[in-house]
KEKE-3310 file (N, C-alpha, C; in steps of 0.2 Angstrom, whole numbers, plus 5000, padded with zeros to 4 digits):
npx = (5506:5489:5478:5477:5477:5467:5455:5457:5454:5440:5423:5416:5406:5410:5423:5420:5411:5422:5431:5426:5419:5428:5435:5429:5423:5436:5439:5428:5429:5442:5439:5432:5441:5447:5436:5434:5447:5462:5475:5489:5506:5512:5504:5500:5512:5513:5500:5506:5514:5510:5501:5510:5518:5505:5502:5513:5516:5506:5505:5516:5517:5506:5511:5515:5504:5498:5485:5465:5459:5469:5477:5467:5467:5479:5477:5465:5474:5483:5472:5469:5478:5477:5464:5469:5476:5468:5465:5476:5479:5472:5461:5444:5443:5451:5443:5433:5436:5443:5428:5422:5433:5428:5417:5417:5426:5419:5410:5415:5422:5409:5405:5415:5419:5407:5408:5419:5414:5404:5413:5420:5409:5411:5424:5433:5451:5464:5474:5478:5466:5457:5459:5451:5438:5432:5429:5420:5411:5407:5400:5401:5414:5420:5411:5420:5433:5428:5426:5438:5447:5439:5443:5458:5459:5460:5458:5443:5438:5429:5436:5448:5446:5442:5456:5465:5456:5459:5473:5478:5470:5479:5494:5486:5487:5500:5506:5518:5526:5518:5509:5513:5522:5511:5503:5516:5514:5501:5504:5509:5500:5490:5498:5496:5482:5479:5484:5472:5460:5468:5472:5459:5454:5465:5471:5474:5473:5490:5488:5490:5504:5501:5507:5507:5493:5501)
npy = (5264:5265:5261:5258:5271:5274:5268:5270:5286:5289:5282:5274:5263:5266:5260:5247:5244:5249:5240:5226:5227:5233:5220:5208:5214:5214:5200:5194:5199:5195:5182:5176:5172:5159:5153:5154:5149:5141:5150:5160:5158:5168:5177:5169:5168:5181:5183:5174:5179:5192:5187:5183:5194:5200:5192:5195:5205:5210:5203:5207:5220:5223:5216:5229:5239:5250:5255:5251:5250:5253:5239:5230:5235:5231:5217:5214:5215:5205:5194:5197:5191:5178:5175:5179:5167:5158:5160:5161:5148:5145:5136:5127:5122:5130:5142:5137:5139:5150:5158:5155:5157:5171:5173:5169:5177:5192:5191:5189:5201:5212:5208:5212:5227:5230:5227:5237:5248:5247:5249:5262:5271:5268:5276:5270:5268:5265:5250:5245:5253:5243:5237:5238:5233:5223:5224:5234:5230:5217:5207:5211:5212:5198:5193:5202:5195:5181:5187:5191:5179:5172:5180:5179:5166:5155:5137:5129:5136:5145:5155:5148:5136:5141:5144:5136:5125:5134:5132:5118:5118:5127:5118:5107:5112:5113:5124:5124:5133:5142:5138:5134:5148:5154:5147:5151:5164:5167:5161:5171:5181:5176:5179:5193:5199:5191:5201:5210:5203:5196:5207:5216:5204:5200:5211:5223:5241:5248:5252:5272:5277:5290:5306:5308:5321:5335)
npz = (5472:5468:5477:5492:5496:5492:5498:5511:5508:5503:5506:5516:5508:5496:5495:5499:5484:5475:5477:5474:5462:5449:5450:5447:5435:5427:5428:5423:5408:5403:5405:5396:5386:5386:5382:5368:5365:5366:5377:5372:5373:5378:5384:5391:5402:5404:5412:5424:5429:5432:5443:5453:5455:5462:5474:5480:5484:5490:5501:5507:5511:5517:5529:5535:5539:5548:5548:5547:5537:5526:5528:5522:5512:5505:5505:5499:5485:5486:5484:5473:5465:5468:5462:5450:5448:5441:5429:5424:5420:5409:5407:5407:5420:5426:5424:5430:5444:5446:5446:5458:5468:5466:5471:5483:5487:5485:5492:5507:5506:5506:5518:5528:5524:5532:5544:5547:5542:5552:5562:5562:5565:5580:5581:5577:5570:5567:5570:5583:5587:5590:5603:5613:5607:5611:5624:5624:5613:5614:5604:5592:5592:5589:5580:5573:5570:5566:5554:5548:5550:5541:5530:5530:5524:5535:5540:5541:5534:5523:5513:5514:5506:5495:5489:5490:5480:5471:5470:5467:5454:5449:5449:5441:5430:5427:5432:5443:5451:5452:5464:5476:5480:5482:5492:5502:5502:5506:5519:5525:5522:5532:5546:5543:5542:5552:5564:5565:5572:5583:5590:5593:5603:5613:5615:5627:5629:5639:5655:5661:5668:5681:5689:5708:5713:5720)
capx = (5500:5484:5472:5476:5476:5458:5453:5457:5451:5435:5420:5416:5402:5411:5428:5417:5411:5427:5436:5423:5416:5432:5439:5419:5423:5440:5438:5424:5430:5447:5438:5430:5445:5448:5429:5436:5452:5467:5480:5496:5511:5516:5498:5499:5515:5508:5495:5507:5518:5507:5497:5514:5519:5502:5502:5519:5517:5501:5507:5522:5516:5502:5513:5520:5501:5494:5478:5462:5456:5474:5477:5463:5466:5485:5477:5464:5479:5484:5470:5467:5485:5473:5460:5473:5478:5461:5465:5483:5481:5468:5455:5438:5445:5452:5439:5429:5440:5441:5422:5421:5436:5426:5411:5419:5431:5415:5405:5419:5423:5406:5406:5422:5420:5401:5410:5423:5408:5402:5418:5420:5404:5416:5432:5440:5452:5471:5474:5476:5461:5453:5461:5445:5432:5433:5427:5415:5408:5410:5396:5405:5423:5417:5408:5425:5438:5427:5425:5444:5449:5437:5448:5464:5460:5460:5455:5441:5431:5429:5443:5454:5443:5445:5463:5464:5452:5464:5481:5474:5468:5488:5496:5484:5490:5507:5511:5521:5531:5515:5504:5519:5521:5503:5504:5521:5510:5493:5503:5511:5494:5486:5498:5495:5476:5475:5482:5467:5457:5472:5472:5452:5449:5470:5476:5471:5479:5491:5484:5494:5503:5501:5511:5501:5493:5505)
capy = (5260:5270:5258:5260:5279:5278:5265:5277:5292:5286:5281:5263:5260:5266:5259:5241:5245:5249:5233:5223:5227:5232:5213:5204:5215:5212:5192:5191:5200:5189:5172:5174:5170:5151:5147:5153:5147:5141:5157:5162:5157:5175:5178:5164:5170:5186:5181:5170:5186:5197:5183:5181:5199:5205:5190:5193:5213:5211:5200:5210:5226:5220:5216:5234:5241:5250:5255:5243:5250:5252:5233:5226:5237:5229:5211:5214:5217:5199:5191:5197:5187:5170:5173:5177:5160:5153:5166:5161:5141:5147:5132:5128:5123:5138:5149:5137:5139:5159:5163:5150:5163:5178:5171:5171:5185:5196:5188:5189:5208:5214:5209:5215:5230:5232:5227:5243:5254:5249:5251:5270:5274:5270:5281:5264:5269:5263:5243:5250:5255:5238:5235:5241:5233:5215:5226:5240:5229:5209:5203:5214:5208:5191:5197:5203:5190:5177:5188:5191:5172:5171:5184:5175:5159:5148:5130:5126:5143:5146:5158:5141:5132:5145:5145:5127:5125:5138:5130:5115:5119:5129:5112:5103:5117:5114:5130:5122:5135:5148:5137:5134:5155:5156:5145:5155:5169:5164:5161:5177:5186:5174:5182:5200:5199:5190:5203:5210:5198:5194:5215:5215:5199:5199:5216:5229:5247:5250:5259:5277:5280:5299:5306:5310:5327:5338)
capz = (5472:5472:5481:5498:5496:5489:5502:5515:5509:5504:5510:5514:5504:5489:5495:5496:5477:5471:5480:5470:5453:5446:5449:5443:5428:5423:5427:5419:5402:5404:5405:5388:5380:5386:5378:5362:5360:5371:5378:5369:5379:5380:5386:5400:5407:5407:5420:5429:5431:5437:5449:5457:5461:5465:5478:5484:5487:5495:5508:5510:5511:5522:5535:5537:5537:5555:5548:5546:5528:5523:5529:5519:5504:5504:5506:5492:5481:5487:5484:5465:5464:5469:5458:5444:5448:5438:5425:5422:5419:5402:5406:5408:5426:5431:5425:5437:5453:5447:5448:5463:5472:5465:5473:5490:5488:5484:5500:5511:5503:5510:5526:5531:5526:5534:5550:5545:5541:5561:5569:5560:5570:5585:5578:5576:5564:5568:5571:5588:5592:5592:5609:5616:5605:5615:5629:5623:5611:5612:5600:5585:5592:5591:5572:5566:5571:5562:5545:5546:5548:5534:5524:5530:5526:5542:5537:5536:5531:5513:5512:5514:5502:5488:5489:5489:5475:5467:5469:5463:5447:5445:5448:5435:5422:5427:5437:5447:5453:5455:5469:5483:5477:5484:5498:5505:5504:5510:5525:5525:5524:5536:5548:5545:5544:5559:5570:5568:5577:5587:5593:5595:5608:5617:5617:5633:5628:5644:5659:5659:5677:5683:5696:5711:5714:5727)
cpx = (5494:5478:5471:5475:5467:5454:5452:5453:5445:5429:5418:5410:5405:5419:5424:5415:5418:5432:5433:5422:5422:5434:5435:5423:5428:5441:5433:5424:5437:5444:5435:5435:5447:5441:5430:5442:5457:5474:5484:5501:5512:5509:5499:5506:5515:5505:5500:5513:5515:5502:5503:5515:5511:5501:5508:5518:5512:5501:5511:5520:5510:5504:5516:5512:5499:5487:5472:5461:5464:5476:5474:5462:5474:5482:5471:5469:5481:5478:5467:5472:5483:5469:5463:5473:5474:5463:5472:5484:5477:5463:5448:5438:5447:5446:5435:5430:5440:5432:5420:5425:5433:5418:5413:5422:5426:5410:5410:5422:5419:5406:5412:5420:5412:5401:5415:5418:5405:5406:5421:5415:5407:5422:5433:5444:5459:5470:5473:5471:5457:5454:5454:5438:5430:5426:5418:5410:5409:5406:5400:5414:5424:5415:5414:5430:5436:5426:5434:5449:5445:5440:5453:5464:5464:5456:5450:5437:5432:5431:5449:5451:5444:5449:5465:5462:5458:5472:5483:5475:5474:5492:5495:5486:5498:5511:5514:5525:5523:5510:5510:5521:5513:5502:5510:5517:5505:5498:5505:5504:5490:5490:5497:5488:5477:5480:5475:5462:5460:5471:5464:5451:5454:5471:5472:5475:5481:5487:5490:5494:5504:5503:5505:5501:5497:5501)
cpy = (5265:5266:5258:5268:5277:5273:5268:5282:5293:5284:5275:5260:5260:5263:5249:5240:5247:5243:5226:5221:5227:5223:5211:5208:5213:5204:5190:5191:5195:5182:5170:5170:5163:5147:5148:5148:5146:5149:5155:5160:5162:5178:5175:5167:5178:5186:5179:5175:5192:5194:5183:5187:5202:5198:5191:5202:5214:5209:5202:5217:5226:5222:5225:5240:5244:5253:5249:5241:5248:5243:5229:5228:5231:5219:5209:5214:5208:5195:5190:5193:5180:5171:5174:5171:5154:5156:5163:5152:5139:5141:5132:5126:5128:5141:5146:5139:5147:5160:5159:5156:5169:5178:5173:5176:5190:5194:5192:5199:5213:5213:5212:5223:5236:5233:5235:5249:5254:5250:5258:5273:5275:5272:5277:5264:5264:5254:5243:5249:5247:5234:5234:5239:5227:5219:5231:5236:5221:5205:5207:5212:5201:5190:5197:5199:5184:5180:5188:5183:5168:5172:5179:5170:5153:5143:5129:5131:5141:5147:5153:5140:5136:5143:5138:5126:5129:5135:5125:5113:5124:5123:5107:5108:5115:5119:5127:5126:5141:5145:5138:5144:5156:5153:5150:5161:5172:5165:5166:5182:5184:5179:5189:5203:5199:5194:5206:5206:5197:5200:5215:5210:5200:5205:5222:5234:5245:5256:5266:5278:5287:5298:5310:5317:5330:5344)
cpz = (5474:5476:5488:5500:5496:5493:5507:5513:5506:5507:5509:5510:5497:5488:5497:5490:5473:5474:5475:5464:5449:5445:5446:5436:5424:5422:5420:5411:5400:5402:5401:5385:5380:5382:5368:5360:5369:5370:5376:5377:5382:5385:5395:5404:5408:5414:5424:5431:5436:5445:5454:5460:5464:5473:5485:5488:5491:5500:5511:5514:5516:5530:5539:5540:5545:5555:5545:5539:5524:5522:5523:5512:5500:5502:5499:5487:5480:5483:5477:5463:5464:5465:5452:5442:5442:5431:5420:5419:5410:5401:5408:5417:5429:5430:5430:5444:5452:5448:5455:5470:5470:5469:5482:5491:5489:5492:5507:5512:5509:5517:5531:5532:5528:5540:5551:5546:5550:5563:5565:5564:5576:5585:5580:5568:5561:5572:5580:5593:5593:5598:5614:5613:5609:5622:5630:5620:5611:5606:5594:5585:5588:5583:5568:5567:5568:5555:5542:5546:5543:5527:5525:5526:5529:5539:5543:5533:5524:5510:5508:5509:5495:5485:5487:5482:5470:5464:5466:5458:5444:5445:5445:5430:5422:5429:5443:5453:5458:5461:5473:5484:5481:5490:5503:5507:5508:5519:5529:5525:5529:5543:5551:5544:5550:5565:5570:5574:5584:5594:5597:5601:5612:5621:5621:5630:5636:5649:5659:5666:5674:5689:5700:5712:5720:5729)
residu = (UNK:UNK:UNK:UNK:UNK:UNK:UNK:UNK:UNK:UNK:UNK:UNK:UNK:UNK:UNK:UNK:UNK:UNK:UNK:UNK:UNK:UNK:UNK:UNK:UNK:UNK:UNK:UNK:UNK:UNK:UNK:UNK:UNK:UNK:UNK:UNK:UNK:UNK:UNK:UNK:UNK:UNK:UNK:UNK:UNK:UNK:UNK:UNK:UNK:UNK:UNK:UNK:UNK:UNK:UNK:UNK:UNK:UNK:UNK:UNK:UNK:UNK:UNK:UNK:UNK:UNK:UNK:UNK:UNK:UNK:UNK:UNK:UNK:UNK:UNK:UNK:UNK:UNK:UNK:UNK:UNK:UNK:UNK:UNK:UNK:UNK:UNK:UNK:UNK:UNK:UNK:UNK:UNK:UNK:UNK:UNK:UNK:UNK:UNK:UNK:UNK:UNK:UNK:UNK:UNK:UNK:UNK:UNK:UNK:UNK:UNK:UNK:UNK:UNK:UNK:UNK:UNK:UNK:UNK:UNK:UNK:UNK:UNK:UNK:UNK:UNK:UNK:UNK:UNK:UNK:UNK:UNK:UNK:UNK:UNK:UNK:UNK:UNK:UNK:UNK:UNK:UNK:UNK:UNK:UNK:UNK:UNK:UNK:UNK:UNK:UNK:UNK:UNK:UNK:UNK:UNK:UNK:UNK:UNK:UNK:UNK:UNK:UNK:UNK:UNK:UNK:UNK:UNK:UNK:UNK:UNK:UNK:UNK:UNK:UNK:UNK:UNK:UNK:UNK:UNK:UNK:UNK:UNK:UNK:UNK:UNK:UNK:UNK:UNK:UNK:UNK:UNK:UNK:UNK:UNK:UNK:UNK:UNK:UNK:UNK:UNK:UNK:UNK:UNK:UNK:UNK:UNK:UNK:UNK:UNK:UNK:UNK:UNK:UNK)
# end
């Protein structure tokens, strides 16, 4: 997977533009085709192929992650798997619940990583270092523990409301199998976003004993 590499090595205004545009482009080319005509079978399970692993490896892979860009590069991946979701059912429903998730995904997107772009000024790189933001910094702790229970989707933000709205309009198409597929997940990424948050306002680094001078 090359997206965590190039979110990482990167810089964050161009690793927020290429977190973005890409998806806005590809949705939006995608969503022409349900106003002509309804999708080929082979078509729809296409989409519901690819919504299901990229929700499943994003949530997985997530959980393994200890840096922050890394982190949210793995959860991006996930959440292109929810807005397949709109993509995947070929109606004039889904494409509403997709530009509604592209709407918030893209909101939610920038601020993240605006708050990334201010925790770089204070070499906060590693999940780690946010031990110490609570204290050094608490109006930006406080800042990023609400945009990332935004990204999670914790009910009642937007985030939830998206997904929601998403899972929805796959159990009116009859994907049956790909909402519960996306809720397992969601809850799975809810927990590995939110250690962020969790690291930022609970976690002290340890104090380091020294033996005393003789």
């Amino acid at each position: 997977m090359w997206a965590p590499d190039i979110y990482e090595g990167s810089p964050t205004p161009v690793t927020t533009f290429l977190s973005i545009a890409p998806k806005i482009s590809i949705s939006a080319n995608i969503s022409r085709l349900p106003i002509y005509g309804s999708y080929r079978a082979t078509l729809q399970q296409i989409f519901f192929f690819c919504s299901i692993a990229s929700m499943i490896l994003g949530a997985l892979a997530a959980m393994a992650q200890t840096k922050v860009k890394r982190l949210l590069a793995h959860s991006s991946i996930g959440h292109v798997g929810y807005i397949r979701t709109g993509l995947s059912c070929g109606t004039i429903e889904g494409i509403q619940s997709l530009l509604i998730g592209i709407f918030i995904y893209a909101s939610m997107t920038i601020d993240a990583f605006a708050i990334v772009l201010a925790l770089r000024q204070t070499r906060v790189k590693y999940i780690a270092d946010l031990g110490v933001l609570a204290k050094t910094n608490p109006i930006l702790a406080i800042t990023f523990s609400i945009t990332m229970f935004l990204y999670a989707g914790i009910p009642p933000l937007a985030g939830f409301c998206s997904k929601i709205y998403l899972f929805f309009t796959a159990l009116g198409c009859g994907a049956y199998f790909l909402a519960p597929v996306g809720v397992v997940t969601s809850v799975i990424g809810c927990w590995a976003i939110g250690r962020l948050p969790r690291v930022s306002q609970f976690w002290r680094p340890k104090a380091v004993l020294r033996a005393p001078d003789t």
